[in-house]
C-alpha positions as CSV (number, residue, x, y, z in Angstrom):
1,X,53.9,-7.8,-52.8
2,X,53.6,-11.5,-52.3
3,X,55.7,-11.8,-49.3
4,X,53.5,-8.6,-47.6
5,X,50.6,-10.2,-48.0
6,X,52.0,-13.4,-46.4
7,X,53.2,-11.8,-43.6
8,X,49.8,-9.9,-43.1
9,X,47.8,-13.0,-43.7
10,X,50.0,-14.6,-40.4
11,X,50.0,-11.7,-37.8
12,X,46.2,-11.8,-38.3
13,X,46.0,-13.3,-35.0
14,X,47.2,-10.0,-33.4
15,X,45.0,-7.4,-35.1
16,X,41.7,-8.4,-33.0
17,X,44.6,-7.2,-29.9
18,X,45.5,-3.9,-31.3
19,X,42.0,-3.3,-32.2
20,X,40.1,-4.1,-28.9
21,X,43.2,-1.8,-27.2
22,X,42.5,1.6,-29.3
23,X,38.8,1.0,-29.7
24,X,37.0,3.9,-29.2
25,X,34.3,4.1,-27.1
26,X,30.4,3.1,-28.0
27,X,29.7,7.1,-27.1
28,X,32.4,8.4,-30.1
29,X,31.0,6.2,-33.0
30,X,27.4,7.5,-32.2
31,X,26.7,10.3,-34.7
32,X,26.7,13.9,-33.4
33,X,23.2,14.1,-33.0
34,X,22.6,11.4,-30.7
35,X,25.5,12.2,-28.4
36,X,24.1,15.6,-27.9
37,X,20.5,14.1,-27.5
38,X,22.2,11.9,-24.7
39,X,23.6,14.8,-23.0
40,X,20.5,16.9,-23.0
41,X,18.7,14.0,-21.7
42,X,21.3,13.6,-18.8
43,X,21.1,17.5,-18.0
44,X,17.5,17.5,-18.3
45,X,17.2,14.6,-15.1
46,X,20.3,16.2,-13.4
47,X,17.9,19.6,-13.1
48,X,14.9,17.6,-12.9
49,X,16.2,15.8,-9.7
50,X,17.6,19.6,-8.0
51,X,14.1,20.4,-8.7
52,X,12.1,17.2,-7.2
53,X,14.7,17.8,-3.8
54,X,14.1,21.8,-3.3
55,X,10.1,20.8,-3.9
56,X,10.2,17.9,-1.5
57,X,11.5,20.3,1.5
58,X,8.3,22.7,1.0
59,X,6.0,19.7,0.7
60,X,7.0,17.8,3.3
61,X,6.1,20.7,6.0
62,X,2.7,20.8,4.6
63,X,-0.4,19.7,6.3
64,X,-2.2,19.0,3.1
65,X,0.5,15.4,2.2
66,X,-0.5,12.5,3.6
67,X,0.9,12.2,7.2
68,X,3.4,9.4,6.1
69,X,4.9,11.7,3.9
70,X,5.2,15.1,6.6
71,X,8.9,16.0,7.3
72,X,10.1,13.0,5.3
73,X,11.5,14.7,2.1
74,X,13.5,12.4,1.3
75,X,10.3,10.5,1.2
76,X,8.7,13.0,-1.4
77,X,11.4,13.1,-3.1
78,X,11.4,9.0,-3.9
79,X,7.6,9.2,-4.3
80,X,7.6,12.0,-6.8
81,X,10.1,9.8,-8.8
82,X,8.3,6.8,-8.4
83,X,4.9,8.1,-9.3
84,X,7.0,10.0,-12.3
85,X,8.0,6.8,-13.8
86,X,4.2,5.9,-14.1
87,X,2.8,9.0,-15.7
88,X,1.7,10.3,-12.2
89,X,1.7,14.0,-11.4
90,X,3.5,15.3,-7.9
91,X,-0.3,15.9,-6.2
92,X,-1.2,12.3,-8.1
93,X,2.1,10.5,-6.4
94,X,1.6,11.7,-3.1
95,X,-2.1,10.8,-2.6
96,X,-2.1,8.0,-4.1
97,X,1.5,6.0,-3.2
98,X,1.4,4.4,0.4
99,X,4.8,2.8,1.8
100,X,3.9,-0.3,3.4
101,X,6.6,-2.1,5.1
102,X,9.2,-0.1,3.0
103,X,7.1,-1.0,0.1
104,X,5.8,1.6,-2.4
105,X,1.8,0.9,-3.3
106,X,-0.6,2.2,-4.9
107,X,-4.4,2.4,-4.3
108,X,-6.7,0.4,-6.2
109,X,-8.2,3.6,-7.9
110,X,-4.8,4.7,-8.9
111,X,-4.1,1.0,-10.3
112,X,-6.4,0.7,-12.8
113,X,-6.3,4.2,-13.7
114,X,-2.8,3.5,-14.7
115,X,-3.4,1.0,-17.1
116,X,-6.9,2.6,-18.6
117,X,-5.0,4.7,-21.3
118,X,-3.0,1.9,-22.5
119,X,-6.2,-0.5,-22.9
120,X,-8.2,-0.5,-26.2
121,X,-11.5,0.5,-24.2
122,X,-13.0,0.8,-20.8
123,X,-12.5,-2.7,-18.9
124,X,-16.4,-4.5,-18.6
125,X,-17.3,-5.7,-14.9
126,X,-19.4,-8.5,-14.9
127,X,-21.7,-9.6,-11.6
128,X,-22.7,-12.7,-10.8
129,X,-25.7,-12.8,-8.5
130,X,-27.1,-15.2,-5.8
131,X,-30.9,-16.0,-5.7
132,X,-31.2,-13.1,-3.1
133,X,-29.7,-10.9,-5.5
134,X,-26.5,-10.5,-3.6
135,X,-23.0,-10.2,-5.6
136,X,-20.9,-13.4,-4.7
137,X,-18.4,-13.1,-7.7
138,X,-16.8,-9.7,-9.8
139,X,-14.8,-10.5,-13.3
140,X,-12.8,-7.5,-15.2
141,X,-11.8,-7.9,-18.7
142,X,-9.2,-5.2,-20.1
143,X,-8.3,-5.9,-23.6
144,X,-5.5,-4.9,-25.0
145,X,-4.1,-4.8,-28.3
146,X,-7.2,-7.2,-29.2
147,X,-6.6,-9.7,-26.9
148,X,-8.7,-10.2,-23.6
149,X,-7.0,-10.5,-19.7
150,X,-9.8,-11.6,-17.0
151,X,-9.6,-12.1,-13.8
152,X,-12.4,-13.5,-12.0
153,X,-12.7,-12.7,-7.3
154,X,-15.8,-13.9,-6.0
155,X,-16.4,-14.6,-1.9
156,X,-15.1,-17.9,-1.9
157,X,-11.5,-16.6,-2.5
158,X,-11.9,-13.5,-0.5
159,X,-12.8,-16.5,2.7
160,X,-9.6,-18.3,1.5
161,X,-7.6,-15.2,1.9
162,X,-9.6,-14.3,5.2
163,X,-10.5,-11.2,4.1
164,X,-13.7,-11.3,5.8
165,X,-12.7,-11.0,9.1
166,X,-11.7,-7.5,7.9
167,X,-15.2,-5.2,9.4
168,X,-14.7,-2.6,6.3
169,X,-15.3,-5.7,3.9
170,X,-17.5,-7.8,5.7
171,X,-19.9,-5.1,5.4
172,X,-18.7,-3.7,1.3
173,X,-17.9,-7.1,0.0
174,X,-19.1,-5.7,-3.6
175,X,-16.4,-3.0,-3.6
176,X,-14.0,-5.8,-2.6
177,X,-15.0,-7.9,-5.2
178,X,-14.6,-5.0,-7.8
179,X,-11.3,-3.7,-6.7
180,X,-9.4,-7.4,-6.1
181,X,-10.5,-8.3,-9.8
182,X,-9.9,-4.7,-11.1
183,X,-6.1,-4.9,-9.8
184,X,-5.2,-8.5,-10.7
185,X,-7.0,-8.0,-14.0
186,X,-4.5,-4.7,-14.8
187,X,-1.8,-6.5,-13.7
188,X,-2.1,-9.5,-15.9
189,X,-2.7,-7.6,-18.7
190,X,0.0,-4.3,-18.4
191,X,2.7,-6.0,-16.6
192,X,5.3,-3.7,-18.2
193,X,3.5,-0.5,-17.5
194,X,3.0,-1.8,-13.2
195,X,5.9,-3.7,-12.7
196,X,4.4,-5.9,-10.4
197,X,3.2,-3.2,-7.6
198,X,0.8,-4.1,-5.5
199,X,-2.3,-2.2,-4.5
200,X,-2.4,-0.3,-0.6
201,X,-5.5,-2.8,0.1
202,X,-3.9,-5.8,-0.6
203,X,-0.8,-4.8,1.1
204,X,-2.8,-3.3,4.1
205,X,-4.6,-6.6,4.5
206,X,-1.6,-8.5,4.8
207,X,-0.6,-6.8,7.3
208,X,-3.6,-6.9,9.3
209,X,-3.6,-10.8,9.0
210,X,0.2,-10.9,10.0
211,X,-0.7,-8.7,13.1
212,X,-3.8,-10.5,14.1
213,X,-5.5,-7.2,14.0
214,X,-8.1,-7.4,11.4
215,X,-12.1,-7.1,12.3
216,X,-13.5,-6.3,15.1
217,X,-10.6,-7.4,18.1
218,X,-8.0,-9.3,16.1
219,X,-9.2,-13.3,15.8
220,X,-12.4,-12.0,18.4
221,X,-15.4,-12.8,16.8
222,X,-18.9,-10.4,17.3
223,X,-21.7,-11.9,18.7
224,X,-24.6,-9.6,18.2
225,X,-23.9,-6.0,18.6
226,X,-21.3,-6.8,21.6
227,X,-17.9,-7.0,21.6
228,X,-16.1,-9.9,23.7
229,X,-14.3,-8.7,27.0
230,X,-11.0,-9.7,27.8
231,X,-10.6,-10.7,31.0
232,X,-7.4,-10.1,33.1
233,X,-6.1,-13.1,34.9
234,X,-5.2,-13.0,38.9
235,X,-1.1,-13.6,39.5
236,X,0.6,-13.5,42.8
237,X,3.7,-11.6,43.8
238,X,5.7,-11.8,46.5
239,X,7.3,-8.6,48.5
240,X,10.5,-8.7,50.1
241,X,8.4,-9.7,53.6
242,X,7.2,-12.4,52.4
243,X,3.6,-11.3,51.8
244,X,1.7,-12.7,48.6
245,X,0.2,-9.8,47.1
246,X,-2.5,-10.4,44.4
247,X,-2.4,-8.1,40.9
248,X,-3.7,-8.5,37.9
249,X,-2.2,-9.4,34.6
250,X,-3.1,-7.2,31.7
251,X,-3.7,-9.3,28.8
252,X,-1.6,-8.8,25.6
253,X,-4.7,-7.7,23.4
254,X,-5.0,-5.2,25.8
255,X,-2.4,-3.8,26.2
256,X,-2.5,-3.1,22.2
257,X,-0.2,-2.1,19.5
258,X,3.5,-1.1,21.2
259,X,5.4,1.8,19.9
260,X,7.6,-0.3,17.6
261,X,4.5,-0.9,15.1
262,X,5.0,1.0,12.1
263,X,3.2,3.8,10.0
264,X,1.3,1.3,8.1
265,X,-0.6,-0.6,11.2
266,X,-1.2,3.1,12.8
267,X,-2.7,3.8,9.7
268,X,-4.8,0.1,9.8
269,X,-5.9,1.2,13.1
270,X,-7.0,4.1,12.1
271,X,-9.4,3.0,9.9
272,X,-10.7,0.3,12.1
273,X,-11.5,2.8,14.9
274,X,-13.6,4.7,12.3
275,X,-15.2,2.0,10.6
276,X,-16.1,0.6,13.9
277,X,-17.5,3.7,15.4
278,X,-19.5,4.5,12.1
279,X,-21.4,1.3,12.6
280,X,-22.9,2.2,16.1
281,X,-26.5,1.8,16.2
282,X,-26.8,3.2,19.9
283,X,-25.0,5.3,22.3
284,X,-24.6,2.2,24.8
285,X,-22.8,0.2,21.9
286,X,-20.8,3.4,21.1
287,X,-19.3,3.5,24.7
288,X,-19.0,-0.1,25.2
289,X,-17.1,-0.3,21.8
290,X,-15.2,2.9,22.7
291,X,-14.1,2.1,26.3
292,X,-13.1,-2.0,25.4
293,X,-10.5,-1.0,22.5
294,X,-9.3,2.5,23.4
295,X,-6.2,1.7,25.1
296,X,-5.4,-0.2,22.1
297,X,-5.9,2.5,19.5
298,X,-3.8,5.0,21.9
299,X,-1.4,3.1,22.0
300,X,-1.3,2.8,18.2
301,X,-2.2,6.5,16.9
302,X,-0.4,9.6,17.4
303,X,-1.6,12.5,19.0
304,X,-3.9,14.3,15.7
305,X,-5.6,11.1,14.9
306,X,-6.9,10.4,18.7
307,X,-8.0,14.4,18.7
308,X,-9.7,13.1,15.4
309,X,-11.5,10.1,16.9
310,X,-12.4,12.0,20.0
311,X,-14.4,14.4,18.6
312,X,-15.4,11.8,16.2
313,X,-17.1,10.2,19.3
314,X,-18.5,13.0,20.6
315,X,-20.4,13.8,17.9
316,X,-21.6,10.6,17.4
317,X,-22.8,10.8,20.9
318,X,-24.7,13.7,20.7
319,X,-26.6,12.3,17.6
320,X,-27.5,9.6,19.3
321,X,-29.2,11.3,22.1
């Protein structure tokens, strides 16, 4: 019995070998009812993915999804996952994810709404006031799990970050200063339920800086209520004869957004046309803004959203009269 237990004792070294080679695998040693819970679970996304795909073909030939989304299941399909993983219905996921530069977003709204379940209470907004009673500064608070996550925006950050230049909040600049600190609030605090996204306004924004397309004209600056002209240089050409000819030279800016832009800046302009329009005091503004940037929105929206802004203008004329 000795001499077995010797010879045991010195082929140790060869047991971790045999061991490793007929170990079975981590799913066998689970007991029976979490192998079958694993399965279930597996079947379950299996149907649940056939059943996001057959959806995304009927939604995506609707008029009532976002344009981005229309004939892009594939699309709807990623968006319904997506928005799935963070608790969003379909109708929630579609209206409220934006892809931005192959980037999923999410509005602002849609942001904080995220998070509100998983707070201890409602977030407090706090103003802070100039001596004209104007809002200059926004901090949200979410607490969660008793412990505080602020984040303070006022309009000293929002000039750092240019976002001034943008007409929509040069003229809402509370609204700005609510959502900015709303999102970077939620994300400090629930940065396991986010992940890190971004919002569609800080992502849109970016873009417009990058483009040079934000307020009124790009880096154009209003004086009054007129917009600056651009002016188109003389250049000479010469024919085969040997006669100058004189053209002009359309400036870039005028020329506009080429076809190559993507969905998002469409979208930017968009929203500049109709925020710029909206403002018009007059009828003789109205045209004079109309006729100096509508080769550049053309250029830049597709066929529904110029029908849109048309008619937009023309009942803006009429009220005018």
């Amino acid at each position: 019995m000795e001499s077995t237990k010797a010879e045991k004792i010195q082929n140790t070294d060869i047991v971790p070998f045999k061991q490793t080679k007929s170990k079975k695998s981590v799913t066998a040693e689970l007991p029976p009812s979490d192998i079958q819970w694993q399965m279930q679970k597996l079947e379950y996304e299996a149907c649940l993915l056939d059943y996001d795909i057959r959806l995304a073909e009927h939604l995506a030939k609707s008029d009532l999804i976002p344009e981005h989304f229309r004939n892009k299941p594939a699309n709807v399909v990623a968006a319904i996952q997506y928005g799935r993983s963070l608790s969003l219905s379909v109708s929630q996921s579609l209206h409220s994810i934006n892809i931005i530069k192959g980037k999923p977003t999410l509005c602002s709204a849609a942001v904080m709404g995220i998070v509100l379940p998983h707070a201890d209470e409602p977030p407090t907004v706090e103003h802070e006031k100039d001596q004209n009673g104007n809002v200059v500064a926004v901090t949200t608070t979410y607490h969660r799990q008793g412990k505080p996550f602020s984040r303070r925006f006022s309009l000293k950050d929002a000039e750092r970050a240019q976002l001034l230049v943008n007409t929509g909040w040069k003229h809402y600049p509370e609204n700005m200063l609510e959502l900015r600190s709303g999102v970077f609030a939620a994300r400090k605090g629930f940065p396991d339920i986010l992940s890190g996204i971004y919002s569609s306004e800080e992502m849109k924004d970016m873009a417009e800086l990058k483009s040079g397309n934000s307020g009124y004209g790009g880096n154009h600056r209003r004086s009054g209520n007129r917009l600056p002209q651009e002016v188109p240089t003389k250049v000479n050409t010469t024919t085969d004869s040997g006669v100058e000819e004189q053209g002009e030279e359309t400036n870039e800016a005028e020329e506009g957004i080429t076809e190559d832009k993507n969905e998002a800046q469409q979208i930017l302009l968009t929203d500049e046309a109709r925020m710029m329009l909206e403002r018009c005091e007059n009828m003789v503004e109205l045209q004079e803004i109309w006729e100096t940037n509508k080769h550049r929105w053309k250029n830049g929206l597709d066929e529904k959203r110029m029908k849109f802004l048309t008619t937009f203008k023309n009942i803006k004329k009429s009220s005018l009269k």
